[in-house]
C-alpha positions as CSV (number, residue, x, y, z in Angstrom):
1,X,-3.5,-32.6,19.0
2,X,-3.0,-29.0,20.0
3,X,-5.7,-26.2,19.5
4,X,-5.0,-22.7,18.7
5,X,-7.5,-20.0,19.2
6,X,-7.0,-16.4,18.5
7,X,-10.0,-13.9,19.0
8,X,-10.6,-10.9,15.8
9,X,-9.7,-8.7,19.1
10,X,-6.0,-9.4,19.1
11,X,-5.7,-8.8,15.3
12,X,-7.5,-5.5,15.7
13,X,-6.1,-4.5,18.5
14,X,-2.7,-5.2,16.6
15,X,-3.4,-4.0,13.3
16,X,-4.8,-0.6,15.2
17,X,-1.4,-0.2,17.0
18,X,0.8,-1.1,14.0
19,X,-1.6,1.9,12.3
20,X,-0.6,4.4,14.7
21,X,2.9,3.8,14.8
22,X,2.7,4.1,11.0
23,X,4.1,0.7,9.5
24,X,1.4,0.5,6.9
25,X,3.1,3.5,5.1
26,X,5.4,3.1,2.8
27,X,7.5,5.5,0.3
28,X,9.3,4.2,-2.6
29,X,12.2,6.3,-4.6
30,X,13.0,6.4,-8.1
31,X,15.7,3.7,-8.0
32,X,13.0,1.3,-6.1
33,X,10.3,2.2,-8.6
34,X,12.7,1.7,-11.5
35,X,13.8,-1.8,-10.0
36,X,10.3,-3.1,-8.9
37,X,7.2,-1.2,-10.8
38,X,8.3,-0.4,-14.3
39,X,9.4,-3.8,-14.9
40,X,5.4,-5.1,-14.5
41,X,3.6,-4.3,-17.6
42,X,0.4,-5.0,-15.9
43,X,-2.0,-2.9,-13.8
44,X,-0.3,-0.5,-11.5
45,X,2.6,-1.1,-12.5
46,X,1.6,0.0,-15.9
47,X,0.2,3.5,-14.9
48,X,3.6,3.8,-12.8
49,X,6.2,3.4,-15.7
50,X,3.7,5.8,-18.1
51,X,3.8,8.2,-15.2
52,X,7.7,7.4,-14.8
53,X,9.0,7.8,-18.0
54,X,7.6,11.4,-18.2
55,X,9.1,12.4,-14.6
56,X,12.3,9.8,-13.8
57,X,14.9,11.4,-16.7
58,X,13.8,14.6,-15.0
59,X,12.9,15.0,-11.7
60,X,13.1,12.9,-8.7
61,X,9.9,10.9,-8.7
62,X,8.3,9.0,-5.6
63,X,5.3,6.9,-4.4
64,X,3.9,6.7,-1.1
65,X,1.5,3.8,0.0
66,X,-0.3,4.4,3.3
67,X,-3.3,3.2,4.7
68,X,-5.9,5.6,6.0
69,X,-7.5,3.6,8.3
70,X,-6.3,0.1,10.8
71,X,-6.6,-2.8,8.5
72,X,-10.0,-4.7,9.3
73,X,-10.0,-8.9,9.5
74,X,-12.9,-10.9,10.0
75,X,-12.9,-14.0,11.0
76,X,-15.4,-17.0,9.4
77,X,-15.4,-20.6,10.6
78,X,-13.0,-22.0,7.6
79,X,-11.8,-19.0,6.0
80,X,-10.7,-14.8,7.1
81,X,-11.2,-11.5,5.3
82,X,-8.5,-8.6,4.8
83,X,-9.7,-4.7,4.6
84,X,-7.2,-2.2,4.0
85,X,-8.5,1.2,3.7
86,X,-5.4,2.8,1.5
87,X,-4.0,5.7,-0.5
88,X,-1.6,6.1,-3.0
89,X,0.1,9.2,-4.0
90,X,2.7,9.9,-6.8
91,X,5.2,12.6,-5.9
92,X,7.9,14.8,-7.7
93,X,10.3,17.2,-6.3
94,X,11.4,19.9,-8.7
95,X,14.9,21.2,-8.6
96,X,14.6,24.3,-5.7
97,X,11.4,23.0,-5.1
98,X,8.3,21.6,-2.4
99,X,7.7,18.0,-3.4
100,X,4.4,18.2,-5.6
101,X,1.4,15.5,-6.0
102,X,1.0,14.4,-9.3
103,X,-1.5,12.3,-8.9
104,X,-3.3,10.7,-5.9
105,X,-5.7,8.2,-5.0
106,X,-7.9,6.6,-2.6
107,X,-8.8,2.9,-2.3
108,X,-12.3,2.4,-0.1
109,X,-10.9,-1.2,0.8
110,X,-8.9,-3.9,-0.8
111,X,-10.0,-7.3,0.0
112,X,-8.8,-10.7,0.0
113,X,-10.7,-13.8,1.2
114,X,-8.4,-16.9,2.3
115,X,-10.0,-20.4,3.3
116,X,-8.3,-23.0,4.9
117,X,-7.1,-26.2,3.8
């Protein structure tokens, strides 16, 4: 039998240096929100194809994802938590134009709870 131990330093550590290099932000175009987004009828996706129907015929319309702090997991005997302090802004950019917010906002922390098996 083989044991594996991994301290909540390493994934801090990492999830602090994958922070800084910026690989928690993403920014999606039109054609990826088109593909993806508008097809889910539920949630966010829902408040994105609203918000795209208005903008996509007319302007080019975007959505960047980033987090605004280093993703946080704790580690429990049995199970771990994810925190991702995030932010979401929704972006146009009129013809001879800055890019523009439309709208943005701020997540304190989404959370998921795993246990093991």
């Amino acid at each position: 039998m083989l044991y594996i131990g991994i301290a909540e330093y390493f994934f801090k550590s990492a999830s602090f240096a994958y922070f800084t290099a910026g690989a928690f932000n993403v920014t999606l175009s039109t054609k990826e929100i088109s593909n993806h987004f508008v097809q889910n009828s539920q949630g966010l996706g829902n408040v994105l194809s609203r918000i795209a129907e208005i903008y996509i015929l007319s302007q080019p319309f975007m959505v960047r994802i980033m987090a605004t702090e280093p993703p946080v997991i704790n580690l429990q005997p049995g199970n771990f938590t994810l925190d991702i302090p995030a932010s979401i802004m929704m972006l146009t950019q009129p013809k001879n134009s800055t890019v523009e917010t439309i709208v943005s906002m701020d997540f304190v922390s989404l959370g998921r709870q795993w246990s093991s098996l």
